[in-house]
N, C-alpha and C positions, 0 to 999 in steps of 0.2 A: 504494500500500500504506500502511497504518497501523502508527503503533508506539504504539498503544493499549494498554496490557497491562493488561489485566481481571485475572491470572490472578493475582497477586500479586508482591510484590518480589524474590521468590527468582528471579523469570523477566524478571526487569529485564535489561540489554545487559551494565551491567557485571559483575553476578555471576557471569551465565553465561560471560561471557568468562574472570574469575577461574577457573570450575573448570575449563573446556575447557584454558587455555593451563596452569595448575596441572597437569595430568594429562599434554597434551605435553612437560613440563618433568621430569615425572616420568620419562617413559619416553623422551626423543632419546637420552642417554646411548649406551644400546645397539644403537644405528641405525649402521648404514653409510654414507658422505658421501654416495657416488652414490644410495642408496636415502632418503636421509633427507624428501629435500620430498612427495613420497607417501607415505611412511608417516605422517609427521606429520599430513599430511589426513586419513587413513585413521582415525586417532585420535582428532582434532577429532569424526569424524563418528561415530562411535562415541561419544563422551562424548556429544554432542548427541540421540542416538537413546535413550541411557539420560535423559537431561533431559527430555524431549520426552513419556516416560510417563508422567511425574508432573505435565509440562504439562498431556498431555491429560485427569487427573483430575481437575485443575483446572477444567477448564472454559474452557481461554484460546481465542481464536480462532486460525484458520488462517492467516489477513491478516499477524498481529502473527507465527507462527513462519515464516512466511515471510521477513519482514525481518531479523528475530534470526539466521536460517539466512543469509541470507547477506552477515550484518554479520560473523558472523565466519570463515565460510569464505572467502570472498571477500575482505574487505577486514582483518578481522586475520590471519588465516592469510598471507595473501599480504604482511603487514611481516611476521609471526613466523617464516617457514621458513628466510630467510635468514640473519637475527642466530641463529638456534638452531644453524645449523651448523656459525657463524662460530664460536660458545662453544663447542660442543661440539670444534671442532680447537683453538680454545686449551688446553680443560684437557687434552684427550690430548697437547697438545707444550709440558705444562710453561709455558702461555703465550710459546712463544719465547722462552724464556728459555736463554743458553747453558749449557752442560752442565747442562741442566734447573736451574737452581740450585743444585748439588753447593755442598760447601765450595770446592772450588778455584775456581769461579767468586765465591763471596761475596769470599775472600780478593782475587779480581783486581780484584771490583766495589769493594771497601771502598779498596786501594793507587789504585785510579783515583780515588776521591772523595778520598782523600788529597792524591793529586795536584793536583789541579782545586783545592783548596780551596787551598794552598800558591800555586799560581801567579795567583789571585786575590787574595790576601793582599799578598801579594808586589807584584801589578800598580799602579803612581804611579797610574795615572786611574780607577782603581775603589777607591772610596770606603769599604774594609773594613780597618777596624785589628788586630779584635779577631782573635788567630791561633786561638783554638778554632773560629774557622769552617771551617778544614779538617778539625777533627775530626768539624763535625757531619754535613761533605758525607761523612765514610770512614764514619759510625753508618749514613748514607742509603743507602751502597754495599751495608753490610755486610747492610743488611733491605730492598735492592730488590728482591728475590723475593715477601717480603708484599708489598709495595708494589705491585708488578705485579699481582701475584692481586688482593690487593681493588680497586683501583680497576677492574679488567677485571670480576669479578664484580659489584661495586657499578655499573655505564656497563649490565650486563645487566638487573640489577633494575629501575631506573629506566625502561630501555626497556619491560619490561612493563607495570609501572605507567602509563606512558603511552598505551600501547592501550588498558588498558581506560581511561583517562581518555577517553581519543577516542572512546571505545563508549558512556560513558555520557552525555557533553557532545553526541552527536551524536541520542541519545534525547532529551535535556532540550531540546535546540536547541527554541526558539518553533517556528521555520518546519515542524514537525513534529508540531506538537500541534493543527494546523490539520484538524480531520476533520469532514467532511460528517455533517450528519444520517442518511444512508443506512450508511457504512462505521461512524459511532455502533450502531445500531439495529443492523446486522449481526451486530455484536461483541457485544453485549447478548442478542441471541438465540441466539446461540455458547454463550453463558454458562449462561442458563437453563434447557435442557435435558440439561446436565451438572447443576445444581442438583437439578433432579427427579429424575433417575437416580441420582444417591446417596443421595436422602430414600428415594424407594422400595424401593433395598436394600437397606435396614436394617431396613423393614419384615419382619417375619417372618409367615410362613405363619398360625401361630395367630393372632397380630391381624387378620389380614386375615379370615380365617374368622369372629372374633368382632364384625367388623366397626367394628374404628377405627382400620382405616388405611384408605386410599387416595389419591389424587392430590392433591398438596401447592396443586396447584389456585393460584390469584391469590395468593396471602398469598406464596409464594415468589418466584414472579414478582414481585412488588411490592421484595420485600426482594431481590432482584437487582437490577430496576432502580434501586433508592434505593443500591445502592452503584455503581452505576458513574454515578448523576450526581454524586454527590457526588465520583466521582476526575474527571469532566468539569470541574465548577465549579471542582476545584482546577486543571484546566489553564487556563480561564480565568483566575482570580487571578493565574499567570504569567503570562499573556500581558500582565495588565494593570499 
């Protein structure tokens, strides 16, 4: 298969990953543990079938939403359903946090960092003079609930970001831009008959009658193939 994409950059690995996993992210929230890994695909492939019409008026080839389809059913779906469900029990249980964060916990969290900072302070072979250092461990106690939340939220985003880094590093890869004359010329003819079927629809009935319209003939073909050599030549230039 080819990850050629004729059809434009809205249909590159990484975008579509952005709004597929964007839309799962939207709606796990209200998912059930046990039902959540199927429904999330059920999602994915629903964004993908709404993507996929605006592919096909594009003009992109079959080849290239074959790959796309199951770069991220397949291989991000299958890192995303896990961490999605792992986040989704964090925020419904307060991230583990005891008495969800209540004030009686902050106050117990804040007298523990009290604590800890003091017997630190305190300790010959640990090398802290300054005694506001227990103060600042009881300030860490007393907002270890944000603390929790953002960095479990912030370790979530990052994970996304990541996938689609892998979706779009794994499209740019060289070893992937390597395509045959034949799977080229494929993709190119994929293209050009979506080309003509739009010139023509715009075509109205009276021009045709008055006789200046009809088939867009060689001059479109032409200017389809001049743009997909010209994105060939740019894979060349990467590769070199």
């Amino acid at each position: 298969m080819s990850a050629l994409n004729l059809a434009g950059s809205p249909f590159d690995f990484g975008n579509v990953l952005f709004a597929v996993l964007q839309e799962c992210e939207h709606r796990r929230r209200g998912l059930l543990e046990n039902e959540a890994p199927k429904k999330l695909l059920g999602i994915a492939r629903e964004k993908l079938e709404e993507i996929q019409k605006s592919y096909a008026e594009a003009g992109g080839s079959e080849a290239y939403w074959q790959e796309l389809e199951r770069e991220v059913l397949d291989t991000a779906m299958g890192q995303y359903a896990p961490a999605a469900i792992e986040q989704t029990r964090l925020e419904r249980s307060n991230y583990d946090l005891w008495h969800g964060g209540d004030a009686v916990a902050r106050g117990l969290f804040c007298l523990g960092g009290l604590t800890l900072g003091g017997l630190i302070v305190a300790a010959p072979f640990i090398p802290i003079f300054e005694d506001a250092f227990a103060f600042v461990l009881a300030g860490g106690g007393f907002f270890w609930p944000e603390i929790k939340r953002t960095v479990c939220d912030y370790r979530h985003a990052r994970f996304l970001n990541k996938v689609i880094v892998q979706g779009e590093k794994y499209q740019k890869d060289n070893r992937i831009h390597y395509v045959t004359s034949a799977e080229f010329d494929e993709a190119l003819r994929s293209l050009a008959p979506a080309k003509l079927g739009g010139a023509a629809a715009e075509t109205s009935p009276e021009k045709k009658k008055a006789g200046h319209a009809g088939p867009p003939g060689p001059a479109a073909e032409d200017a389809s193939r001049q743009h997909a050599e010209q994105l060939r030549g740019g894979k060349g230039k990467e590769r070199g």
